[in-house]
N, C-alpha and C positions, 0 to 999 in steps of 0.2 A: 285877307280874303281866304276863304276856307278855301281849298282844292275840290274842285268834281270829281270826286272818285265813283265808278259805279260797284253799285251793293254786290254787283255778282262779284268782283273782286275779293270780296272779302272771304269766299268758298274756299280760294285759290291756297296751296298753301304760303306759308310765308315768305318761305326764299325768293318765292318765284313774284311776289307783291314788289314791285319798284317803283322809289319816288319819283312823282312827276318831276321833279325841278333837276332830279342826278343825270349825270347821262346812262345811257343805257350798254351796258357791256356789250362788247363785239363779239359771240359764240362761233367757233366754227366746228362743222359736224364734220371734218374730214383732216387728217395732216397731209401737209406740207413737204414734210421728209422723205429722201428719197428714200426706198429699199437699202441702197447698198449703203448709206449712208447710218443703217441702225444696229444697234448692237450687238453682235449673234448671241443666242439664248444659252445659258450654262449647261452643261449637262448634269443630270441630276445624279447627284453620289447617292451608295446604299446608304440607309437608315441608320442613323446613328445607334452603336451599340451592333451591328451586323458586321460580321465577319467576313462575308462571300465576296471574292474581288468583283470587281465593275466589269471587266470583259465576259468572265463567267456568268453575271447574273444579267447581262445583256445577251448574251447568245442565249440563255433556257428561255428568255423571256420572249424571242423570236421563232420558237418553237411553235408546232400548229398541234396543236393535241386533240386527237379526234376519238371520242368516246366509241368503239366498234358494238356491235350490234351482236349479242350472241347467234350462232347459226341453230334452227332449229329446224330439225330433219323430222320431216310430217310423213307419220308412219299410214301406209296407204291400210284404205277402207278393211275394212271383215267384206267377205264377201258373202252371202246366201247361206247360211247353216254351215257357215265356218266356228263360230264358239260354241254352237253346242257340240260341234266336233271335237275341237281342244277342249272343252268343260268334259266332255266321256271321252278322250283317249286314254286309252290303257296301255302303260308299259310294262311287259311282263319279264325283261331281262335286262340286265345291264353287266356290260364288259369289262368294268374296272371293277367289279366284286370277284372275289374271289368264289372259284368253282369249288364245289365241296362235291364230293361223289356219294350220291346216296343210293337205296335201292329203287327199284318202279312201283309205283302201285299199280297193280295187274287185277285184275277179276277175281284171282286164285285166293284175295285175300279179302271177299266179302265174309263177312260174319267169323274172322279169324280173333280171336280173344284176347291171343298170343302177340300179335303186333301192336296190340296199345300202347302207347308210350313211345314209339318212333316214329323218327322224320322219313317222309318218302316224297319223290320228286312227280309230275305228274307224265302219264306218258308221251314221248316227244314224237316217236313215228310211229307210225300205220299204213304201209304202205307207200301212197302217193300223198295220202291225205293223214293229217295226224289229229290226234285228240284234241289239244290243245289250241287249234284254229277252228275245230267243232266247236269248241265249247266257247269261245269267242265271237262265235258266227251266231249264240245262244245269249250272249253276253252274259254268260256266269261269272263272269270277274269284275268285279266293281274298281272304282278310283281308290278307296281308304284304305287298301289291304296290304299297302306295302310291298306291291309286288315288286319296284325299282328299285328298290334296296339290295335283289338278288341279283345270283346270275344264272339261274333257272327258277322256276314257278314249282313252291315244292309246298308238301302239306303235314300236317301234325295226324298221326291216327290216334284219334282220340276214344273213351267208353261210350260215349253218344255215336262215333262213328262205327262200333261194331253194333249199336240197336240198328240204325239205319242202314247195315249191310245186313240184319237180318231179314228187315222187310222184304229187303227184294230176294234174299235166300229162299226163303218161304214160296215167293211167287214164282219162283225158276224152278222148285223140288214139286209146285204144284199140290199144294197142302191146302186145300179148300172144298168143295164141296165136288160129288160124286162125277159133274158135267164138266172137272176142269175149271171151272171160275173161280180163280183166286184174283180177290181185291184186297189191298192194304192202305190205310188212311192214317196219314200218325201228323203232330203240327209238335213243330220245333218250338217252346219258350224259355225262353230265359231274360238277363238282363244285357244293359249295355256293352257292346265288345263282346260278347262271352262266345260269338262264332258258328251265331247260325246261318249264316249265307255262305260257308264254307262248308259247312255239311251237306250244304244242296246242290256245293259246288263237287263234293265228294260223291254223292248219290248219281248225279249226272255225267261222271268219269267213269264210273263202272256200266252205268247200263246205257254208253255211248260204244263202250268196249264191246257189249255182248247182242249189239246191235239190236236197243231195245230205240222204240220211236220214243225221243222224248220233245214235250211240248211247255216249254218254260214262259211264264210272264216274269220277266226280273228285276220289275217293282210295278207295284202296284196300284205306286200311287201317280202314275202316268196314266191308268183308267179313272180315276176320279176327278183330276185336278181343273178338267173344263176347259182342253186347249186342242182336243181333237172334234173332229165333225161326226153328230149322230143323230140319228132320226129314227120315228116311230114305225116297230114291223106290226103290220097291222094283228097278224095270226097270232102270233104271242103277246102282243103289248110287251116287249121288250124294245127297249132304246140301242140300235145297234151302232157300231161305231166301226165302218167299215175301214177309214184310212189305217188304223189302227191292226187292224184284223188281217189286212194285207199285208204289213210290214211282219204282224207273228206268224202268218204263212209265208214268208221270205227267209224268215231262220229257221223254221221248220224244215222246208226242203232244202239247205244249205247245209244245216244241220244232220241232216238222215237222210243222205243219196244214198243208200245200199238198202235201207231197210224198205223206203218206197220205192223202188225198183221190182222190188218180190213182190209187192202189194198190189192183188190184182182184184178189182170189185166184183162183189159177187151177188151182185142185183142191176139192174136198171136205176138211174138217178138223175134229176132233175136239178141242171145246172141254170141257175136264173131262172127268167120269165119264159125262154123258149128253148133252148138249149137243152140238150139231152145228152147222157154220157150211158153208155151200153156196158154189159156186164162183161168182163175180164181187161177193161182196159187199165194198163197202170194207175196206181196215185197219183203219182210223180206227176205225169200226165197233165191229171186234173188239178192239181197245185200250182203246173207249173201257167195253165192255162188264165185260173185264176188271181194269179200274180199280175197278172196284165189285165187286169180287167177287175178295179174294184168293186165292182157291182154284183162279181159272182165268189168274193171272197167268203162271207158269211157262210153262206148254202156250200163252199168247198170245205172248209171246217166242219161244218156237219157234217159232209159225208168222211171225211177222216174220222172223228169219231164213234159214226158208225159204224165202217170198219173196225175200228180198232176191238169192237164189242163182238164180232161174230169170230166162233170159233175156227182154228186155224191163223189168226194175223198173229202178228207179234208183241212181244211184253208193250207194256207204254210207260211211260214215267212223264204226270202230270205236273208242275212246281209252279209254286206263285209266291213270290217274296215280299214281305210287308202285308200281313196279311189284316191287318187293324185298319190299314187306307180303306176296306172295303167294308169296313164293320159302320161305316160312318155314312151322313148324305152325303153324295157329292157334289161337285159345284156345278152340275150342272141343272137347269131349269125346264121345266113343262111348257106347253103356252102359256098356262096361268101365271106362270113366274113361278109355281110351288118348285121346292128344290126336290130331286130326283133321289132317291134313296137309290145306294151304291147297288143293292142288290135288283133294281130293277134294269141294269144294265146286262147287255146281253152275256159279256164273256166273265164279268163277277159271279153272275148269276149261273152259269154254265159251269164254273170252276168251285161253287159251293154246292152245286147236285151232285157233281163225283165226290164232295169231301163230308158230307152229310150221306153217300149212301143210295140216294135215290137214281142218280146213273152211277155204271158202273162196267167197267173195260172185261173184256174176257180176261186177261192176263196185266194188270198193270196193278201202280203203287201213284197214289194222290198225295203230297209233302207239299205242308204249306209252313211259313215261318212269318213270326212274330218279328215285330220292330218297335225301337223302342224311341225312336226317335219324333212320331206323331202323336197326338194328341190323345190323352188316356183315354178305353171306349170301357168303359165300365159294365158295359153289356156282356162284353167278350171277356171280359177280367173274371168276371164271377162264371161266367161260362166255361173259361180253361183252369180257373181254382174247384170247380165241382160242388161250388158251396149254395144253398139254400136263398133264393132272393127274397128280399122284404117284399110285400105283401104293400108296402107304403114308398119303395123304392121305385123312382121311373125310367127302368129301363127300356130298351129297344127289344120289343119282344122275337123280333126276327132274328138277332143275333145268337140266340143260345140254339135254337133249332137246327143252323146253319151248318156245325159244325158239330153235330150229338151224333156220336159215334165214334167219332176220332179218337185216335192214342196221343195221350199228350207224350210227347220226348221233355225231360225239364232238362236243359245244356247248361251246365253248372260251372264253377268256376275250375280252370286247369289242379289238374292233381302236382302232389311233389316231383314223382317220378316225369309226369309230361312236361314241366314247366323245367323239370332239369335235359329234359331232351331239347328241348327250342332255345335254353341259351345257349347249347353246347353248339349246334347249329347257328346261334348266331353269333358266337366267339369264333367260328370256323369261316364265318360268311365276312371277319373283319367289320360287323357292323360294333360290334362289344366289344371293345379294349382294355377292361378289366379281366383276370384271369379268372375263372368259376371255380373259385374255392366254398367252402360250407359258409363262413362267414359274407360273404356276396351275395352267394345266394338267398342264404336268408334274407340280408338285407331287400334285393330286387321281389322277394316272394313275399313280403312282408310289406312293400311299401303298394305294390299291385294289387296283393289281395289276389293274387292269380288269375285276374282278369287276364286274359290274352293280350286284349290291345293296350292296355296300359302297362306289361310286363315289357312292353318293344319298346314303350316310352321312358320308362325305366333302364331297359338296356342301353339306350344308347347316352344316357348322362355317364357323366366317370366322375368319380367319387375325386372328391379335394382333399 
């Protein structure tokens, strides 16, 4: 008789399939055995072929190894116009350079022939007040000039710095026309490094000296670049930029306490919309008024260089550095969105009628310098070479107008005699540790090209 097996069985697998007729094993799912009764477990020896004894690699092995966490120390915020502070601090001395004693550059040596070719330091007092925190208070010293390398702020007298001590000679001897109006207009060019923001920092040391008003923009291209506030004056259609205007009448009176102090007006003036300022009140005064009050900053610049134009005030010394940021549009826009050509801004356009001619100081000197670091203005290229324009070339017709008159200065590369004055100075200043024999020299004069700034980059490798 066949066995009843059911088909689902047959899923199942084999082992677990049992004959009917067998008996069925007894499983049990648990022991029996006491605990104490079972074996204790071996303990396990190191790995065959391991050297490390058993008690040793038992204790590292009960070790709690806890990966630490580097500490990182979160440096607190910048605060409010903290990096552009650090991005323009200027160091102008350092105490671990050795002092070298040189002589002063003093007034006595404007348009002197004789001092080219030496080092001079610039003047440290004056009183309560010294040159060198005027000139600061002007920002005539830039970041790239290497001034922390020294241990005083000293300068090169160079053949371009006896042109530019002649200009203001000229204006202080009063060599101009029969009413006393002497005006001088000259624009520094040259190429890269070759030192013209030091010659206007030269021009600006002398007739701080002889307490001329001097009124400096010290780049240029902080009027163009589209990051200050400006709006339409209706009477000029000029785009004026008073935030601006207020901070250059903050160096101004910072710059020249002595000389607006004597400066007394000698008309009636219309400060603002209502405001009125009467005849002999100081400058000073009015500057200082307008400092507090951007609204009356504009109309307070006007009347300084109104003054400055009637006979009796004192010399002026104009400067505006980078003078190609203004040769260009700038970025900023009309309501239409058309982009604003640089010269219809109020203080570009103010600073190219004194250098073009069309205003003009009873006693002062216009000095404007090239840079080489913006964008070629081909306008201005062919305007400071003197050379003939195509006819089929599309230049900016406003740019060669701008500046027709002007003396060009060309600031060429260091001579032999200068360039052996600045190493010897820098052999003495412990920047140059090579000895200034002929063969060195050559070599660093040779490898520079007499560039200036690449003469310092030069000096400071040491030969292998």
């Amino acid at each position: 008789m066949v066995p009843r097996i059911p088909w689902r069985c047959l899923r199942t697998p084999p082992q677990v399939i049992t004959h009917p007729l067998k008996p069925r094993p007894h499983l049990h799912n648990f022991t029996t055995t006491p605990p104490l009764a079972a074996k204790p477990l071996k303990a396990k020896g190191p790995p065959p072929g391991s050297k490390m004894n058993v008690e040793k690699q038992r204790s590292q092995s009960n070790k709690i190894r806890i990966k630490k966490k580097p500490i990182t120390v979160q440096k607190p915020a910048y605060q409010i116009g903290q990096r552009k502070e650090l991005r323009k601090r200027i160091v102008l001395s350092n105490t671990n350079a050795i002092p070298v004693v040189l002589p002063t550059m003093t007034a006595d040596l404007i348009g002197n022939a004789d001092a080219a070719g030496a080092m001079f330091e610039l003047p440290s007092e004056e009183g309560g007040d010294t040159i060198v925190d005027r000139l600061r208070a002007l920002e005539a010293f830039q970041t790239k000039q290497h001034w922390p390398f020294f241990h005083r702020p000293c300068t090169l007298f160079r053949r371009e710095t006896v042109e530019v001590g002649r200009l203001l000679e000229r204006v202080m001897k009063r060599e101009g026309t029969e009413d006393g109006r002497v005006n001088e207009r000259a624009i520094l060019h040259g190429y890269y490094g070759c030192g013209r923001s030091i010659l206007l920092l030269q021009a600006m040391t002398w007739a701080l000296q002889k307490d001329w008003v001097v009124v400096a923009i010290p780049n240029a291209q902080d009027l163009v670049i589209g990051h200050t506030e400006y709006e339409l004056e209706g009477n000029s259609h000029l785009w004026l930029q008073r935030a601006y205007t207020t901070d250059l009448l903050r160096k101004i009176l910072k710059a020249n306490q002595k000389a607006l102090k004597r400066m007394n007006l000698s008309q009636n003036y219309r400060l603002g919309r209502m405001e009125e300022v009467k005849k002999g009140v100081a400058m000073k005064e009015v500057l200082e008024k307008a400092v507090q009050d951007p609204l009356l900053a504009w109309d307070a610049f006007n009347i300084l260089l109104s003054e400055l134009g009637q006979p009796g005030s004192p010399p002026a010394l104009f400067t505006l550095d980078n003078l190609n940021q203004i040769s260009l549009p700038s970025k900023y826009r009309d309501p239409s969105f058309n982009l604003i050509h640089s010269h219809d801004l109020a203080l570009p356009n103010t600073f190219l009628a004194y250098l073009s001619g069309k205003r003009s100081f009873h006693r002062g000197v216009t000095l404007a310098a090239t840079s080489s670091k913006c964008s070629r203005t081909l306008a201005l290229d062919a305007a400071l070479e003197g050379r003939e324009v195509d006819p089929y070339e599309r230049l900016d017709p406003r740019v060669g107008p701008s500046i027709e008159g002007a003396r060009i200065i060309h600031v060429d590369s260091l001579s032999k005699a200068e360039a052996k004055a600045l190493m010897d100075y820098y052999n003495e200043s412990g920047i140059m540790k090579d000895t200034v024999d002929i063969t060195t020299f050559n070599e660093k004069y040779a490898v520079s090209a007499g560039n200036p700034k690449d003469l310092f980059g030069t000096c400071l490798r040491m030969r292998q």
